[in-house]
Backbone bond lengths (Angstrom), bond angles and torsions (degrees), N, CA, C in turn:
res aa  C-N    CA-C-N  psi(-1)  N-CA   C-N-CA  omega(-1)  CA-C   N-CA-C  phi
1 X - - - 1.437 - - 1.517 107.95 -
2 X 1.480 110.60 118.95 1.572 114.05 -178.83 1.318 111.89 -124.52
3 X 1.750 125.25 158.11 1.327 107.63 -169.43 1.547 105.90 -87.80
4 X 1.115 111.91 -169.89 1.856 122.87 -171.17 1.637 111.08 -47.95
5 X 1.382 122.53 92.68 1.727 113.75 175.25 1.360 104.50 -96.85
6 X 1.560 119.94 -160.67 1.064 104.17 141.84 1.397 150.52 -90.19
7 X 1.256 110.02 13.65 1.651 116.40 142.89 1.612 116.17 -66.31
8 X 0.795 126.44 -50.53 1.698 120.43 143.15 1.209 113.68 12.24
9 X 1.285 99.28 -105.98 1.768 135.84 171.11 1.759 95.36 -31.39
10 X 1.391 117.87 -65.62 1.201 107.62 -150.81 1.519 94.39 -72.18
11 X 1.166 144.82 -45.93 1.237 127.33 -173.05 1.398 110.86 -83.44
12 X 1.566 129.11 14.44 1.818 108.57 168.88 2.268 74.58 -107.93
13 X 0.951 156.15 -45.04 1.094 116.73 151.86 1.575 154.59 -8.01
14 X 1.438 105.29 -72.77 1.781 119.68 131.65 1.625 113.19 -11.12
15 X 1.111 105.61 -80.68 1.475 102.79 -172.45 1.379 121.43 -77.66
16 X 1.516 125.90 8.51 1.140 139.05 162.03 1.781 122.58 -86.03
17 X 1.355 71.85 -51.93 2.003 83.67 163.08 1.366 130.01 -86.25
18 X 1.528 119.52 -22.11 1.478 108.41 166.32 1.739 121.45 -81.19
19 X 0.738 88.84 164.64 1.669 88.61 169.30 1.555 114.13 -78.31
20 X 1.254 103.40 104.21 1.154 115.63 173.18 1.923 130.88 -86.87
21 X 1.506 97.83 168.08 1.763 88.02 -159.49 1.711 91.71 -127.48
22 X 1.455 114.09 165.04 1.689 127.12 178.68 1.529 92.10 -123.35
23 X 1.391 104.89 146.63 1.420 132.36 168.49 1.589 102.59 -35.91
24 X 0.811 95.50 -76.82 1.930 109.11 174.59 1.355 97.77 -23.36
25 X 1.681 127.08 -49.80 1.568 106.99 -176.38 1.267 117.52 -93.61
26 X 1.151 110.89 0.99 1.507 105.92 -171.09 2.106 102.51 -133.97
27 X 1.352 119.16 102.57 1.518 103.66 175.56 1.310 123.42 -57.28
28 X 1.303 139.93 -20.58 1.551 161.52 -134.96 1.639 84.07 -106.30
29 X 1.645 122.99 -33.90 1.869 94.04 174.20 1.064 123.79 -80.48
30 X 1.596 103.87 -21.12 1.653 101.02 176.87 1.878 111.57 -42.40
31 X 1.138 115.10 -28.71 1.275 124.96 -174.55 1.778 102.79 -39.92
32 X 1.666 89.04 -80.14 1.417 115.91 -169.48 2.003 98.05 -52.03
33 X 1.420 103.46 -73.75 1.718 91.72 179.10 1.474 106.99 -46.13
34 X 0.933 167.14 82.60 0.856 156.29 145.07 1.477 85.06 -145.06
35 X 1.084 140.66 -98.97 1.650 128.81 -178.99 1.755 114.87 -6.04
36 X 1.303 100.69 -60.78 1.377 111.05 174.82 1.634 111.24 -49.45
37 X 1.372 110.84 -50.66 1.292 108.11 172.10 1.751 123.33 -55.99
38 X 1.258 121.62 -47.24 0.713 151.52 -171.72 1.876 95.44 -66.20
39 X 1.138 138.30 -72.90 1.355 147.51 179.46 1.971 93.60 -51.02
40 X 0.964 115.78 -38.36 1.704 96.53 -158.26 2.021 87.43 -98.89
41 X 1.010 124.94 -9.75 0.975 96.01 -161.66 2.303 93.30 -113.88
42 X 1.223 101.87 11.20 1.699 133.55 150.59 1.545 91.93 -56.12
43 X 1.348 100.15 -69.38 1.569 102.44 -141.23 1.877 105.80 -72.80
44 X 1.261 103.24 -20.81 1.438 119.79 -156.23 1.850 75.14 -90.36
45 X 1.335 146.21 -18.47 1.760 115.34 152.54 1.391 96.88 -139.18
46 X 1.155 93.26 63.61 1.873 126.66 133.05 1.730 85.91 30.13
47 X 1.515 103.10 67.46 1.437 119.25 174.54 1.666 91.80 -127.70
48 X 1.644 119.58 95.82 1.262 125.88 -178.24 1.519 120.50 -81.13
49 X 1.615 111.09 -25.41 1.456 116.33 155.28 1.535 119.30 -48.59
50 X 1.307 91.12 -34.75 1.852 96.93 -169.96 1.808 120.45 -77.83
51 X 1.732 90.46 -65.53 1.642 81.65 152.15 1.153 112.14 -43.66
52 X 1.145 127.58 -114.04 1.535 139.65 -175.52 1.852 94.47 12.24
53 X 1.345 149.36 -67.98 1.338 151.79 -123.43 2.048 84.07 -83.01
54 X 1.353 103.19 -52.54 1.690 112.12 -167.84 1.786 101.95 -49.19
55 X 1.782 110.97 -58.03 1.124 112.72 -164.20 1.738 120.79 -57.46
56 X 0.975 129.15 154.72 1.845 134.46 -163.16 1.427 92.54 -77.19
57 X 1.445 95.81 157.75 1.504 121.79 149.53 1.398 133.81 -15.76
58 X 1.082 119.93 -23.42 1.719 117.11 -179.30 1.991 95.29 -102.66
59 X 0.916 124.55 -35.48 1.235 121.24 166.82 1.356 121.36 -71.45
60 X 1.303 128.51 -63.60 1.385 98.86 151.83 1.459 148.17 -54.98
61 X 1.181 120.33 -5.04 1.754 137.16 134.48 1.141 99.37 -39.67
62 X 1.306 145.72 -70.30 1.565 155.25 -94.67 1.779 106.81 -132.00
63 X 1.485 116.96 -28.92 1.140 128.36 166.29 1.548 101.34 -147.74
64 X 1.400 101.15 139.00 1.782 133.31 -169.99 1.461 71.73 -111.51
65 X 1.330 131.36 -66.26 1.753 114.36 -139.02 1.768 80.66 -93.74
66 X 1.325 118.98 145.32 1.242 145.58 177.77 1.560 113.11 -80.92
67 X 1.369 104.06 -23.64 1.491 107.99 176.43 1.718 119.45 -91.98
68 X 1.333 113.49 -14.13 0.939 126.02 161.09 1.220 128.59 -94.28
69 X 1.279 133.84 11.05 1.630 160.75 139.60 1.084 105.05 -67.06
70 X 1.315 131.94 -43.49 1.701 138.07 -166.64 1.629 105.52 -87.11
71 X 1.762 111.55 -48.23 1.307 97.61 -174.40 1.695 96.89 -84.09
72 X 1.615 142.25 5.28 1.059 108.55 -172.52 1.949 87.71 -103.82
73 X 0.774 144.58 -20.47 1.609 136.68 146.68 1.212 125.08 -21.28
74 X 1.758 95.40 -48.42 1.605 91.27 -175.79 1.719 108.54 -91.15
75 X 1.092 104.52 -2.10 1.784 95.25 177.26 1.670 90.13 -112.38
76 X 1.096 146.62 61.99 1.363 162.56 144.15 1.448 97.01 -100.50
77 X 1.557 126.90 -57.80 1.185 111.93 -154.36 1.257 110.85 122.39
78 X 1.698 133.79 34.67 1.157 139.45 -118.20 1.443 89.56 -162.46
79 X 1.588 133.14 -38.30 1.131 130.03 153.99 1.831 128.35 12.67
80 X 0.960 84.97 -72.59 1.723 100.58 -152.58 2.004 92.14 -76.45
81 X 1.169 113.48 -3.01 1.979 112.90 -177.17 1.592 70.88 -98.71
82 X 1.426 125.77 -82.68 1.335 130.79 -157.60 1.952 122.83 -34.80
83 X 1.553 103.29 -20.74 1.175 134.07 166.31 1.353 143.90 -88.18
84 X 1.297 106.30 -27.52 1.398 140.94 -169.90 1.680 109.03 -54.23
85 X 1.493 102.73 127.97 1.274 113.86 177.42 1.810 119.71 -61.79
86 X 1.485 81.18 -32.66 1.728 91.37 -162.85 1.278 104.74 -158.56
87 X 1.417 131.27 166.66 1.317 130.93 169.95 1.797 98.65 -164.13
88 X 1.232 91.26 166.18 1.460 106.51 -157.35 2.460 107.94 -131.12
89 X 0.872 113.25 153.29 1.354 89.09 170.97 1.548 101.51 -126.02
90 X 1.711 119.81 137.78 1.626 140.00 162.77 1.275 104.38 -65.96
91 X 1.478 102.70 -161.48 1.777 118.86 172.47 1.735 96.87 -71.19
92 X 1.496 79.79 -174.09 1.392 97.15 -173.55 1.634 97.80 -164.47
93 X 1.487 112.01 156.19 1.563 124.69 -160.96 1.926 96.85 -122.50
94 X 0.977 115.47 127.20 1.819 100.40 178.36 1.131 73.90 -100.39
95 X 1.507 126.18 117.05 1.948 121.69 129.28 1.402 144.37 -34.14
96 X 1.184 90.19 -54.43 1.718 109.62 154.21 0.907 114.61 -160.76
97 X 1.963 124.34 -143.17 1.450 121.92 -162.81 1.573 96.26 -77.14
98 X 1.121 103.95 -11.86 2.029 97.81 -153.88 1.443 109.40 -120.27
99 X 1.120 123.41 -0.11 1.491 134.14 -165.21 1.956 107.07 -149.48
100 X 1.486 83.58 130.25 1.594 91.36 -172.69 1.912 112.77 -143.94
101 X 1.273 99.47 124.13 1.833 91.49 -175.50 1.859 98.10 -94.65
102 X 1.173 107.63 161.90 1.464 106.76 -167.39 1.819 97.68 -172.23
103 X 1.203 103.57 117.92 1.281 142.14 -165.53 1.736 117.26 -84.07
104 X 1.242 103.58 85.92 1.630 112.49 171.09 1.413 147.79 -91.96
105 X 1.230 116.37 118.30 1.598 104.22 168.30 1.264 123.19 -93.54
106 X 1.952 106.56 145.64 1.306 109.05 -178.89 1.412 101.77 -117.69
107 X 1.405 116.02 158.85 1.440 126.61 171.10 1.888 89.09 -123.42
108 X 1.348 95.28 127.18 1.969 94.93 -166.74 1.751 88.92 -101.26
109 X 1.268 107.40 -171.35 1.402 116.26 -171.39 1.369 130.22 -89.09
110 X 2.004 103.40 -8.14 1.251 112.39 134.41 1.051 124.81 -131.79
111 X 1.778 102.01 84.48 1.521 130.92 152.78 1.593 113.77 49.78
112 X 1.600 117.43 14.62 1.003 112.84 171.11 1.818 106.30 -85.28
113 X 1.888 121.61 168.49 1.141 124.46 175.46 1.411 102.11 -94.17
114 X 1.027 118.09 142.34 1.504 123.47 167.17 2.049 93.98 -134.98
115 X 1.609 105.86 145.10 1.451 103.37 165.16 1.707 90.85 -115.24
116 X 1.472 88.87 175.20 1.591 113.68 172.04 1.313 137.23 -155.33
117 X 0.959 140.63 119.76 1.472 153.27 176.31 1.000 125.78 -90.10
118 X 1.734 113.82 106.17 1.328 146.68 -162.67 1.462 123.89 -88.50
119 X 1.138 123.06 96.55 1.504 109.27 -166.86 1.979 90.51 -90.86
120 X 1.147 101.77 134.43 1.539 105.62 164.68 1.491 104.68 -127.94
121 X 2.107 97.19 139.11 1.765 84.66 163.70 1.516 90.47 -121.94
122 X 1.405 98.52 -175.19 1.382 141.20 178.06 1.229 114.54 -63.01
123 X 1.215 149.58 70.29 1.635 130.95 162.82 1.199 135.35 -92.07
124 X 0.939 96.88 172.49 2.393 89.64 -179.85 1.473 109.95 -53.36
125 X 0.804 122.60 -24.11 1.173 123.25 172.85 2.005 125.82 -89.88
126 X 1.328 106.39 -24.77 1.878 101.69 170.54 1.318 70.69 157.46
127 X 1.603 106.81 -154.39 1.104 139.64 -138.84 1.654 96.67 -114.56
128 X 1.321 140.14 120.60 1.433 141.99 172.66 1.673 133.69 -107.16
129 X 0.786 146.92 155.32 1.278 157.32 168.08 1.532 87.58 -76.04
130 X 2.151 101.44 125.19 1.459 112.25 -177.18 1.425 86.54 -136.39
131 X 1.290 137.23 -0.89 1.380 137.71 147.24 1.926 114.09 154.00
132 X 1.126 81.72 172.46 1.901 90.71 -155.32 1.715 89.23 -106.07
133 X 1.377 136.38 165.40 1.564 137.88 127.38 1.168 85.35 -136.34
134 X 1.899 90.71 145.47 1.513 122.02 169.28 1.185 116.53 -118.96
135 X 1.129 112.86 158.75 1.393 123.19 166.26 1.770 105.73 -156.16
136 X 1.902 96.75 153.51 1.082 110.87 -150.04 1.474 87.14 -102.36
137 X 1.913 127.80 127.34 1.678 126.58 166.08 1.687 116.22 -77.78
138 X 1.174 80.68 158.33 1.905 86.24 173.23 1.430 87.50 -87.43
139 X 0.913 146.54 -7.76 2.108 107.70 160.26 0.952 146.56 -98.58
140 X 0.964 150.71 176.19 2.163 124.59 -159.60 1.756 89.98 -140.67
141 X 1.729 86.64 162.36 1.966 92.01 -152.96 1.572 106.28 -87.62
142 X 0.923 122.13 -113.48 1.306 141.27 -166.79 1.288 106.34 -134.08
């Protein structure tokens, strides 16, 4: 998980310009949101085994201790998902069979909007968190 570069940009672009799809049309995302769900709402009671289980293969490479996955998330800049009152899911782009971008809203814990763009891949095991960019909106939630 890295903050906004320009790979960022270029993939919430991507999902602006392709034709994008909603859960509603497609059953096969419930898959992927559901991980996503599952990872933010880990983090939201600071269950670091749990996050940690959603995110892919190079992160669990990358942290053995689960608590050090959690605090290095939150000093990324990662806060305000790990906090988040609420979240919502946009379109989403399938790349291919194994890779999927998928488009989030956050309502953070002070009520600011932040969206996010979810890259998930495919592993032997389901569907994983292969990294997040955020960015913070000028409008505040509910």
């Amino acid at each position: 998980m890295a903050k906004l570069s320009w790979f960022g940009v270029l993939l919430s672009i991507l999902l602006l310009l392709a034709p994008a799809a909603r859960a509603q049309d497609d059953p096969a995302a419930a898959e992927w949101q559901a991980v996503i769900t599952g990872q933010v709402e880990a983090f939201r009671m600071h269950d670091a085994p749990g996050a940690l289980s959603f995110a892919g293969a190079s992160f669990k490479q990358n942290f053995i201790n689960p608590a050090d996955f959690e605090k290095a998330i939150r000093d990324w800049g990662y806060g305000a998902i790990m906090e988040s009152r609420s979240h919502s899911f946009g379109p989403y782009q399938q790349v291919n069979e194994t890779v999927v971008l998928q488009a989030v809203k956050f309502t953070g814990p002070d009520s600011v909007l932040y969206e996010a763009i979810y890259q998930l891949n495919k592993e032997p095991d389901g569907w994983r968190v292969g990294g997040v960019q955020l960015i913070k909106t000028a409008g505040m939630g509910a």
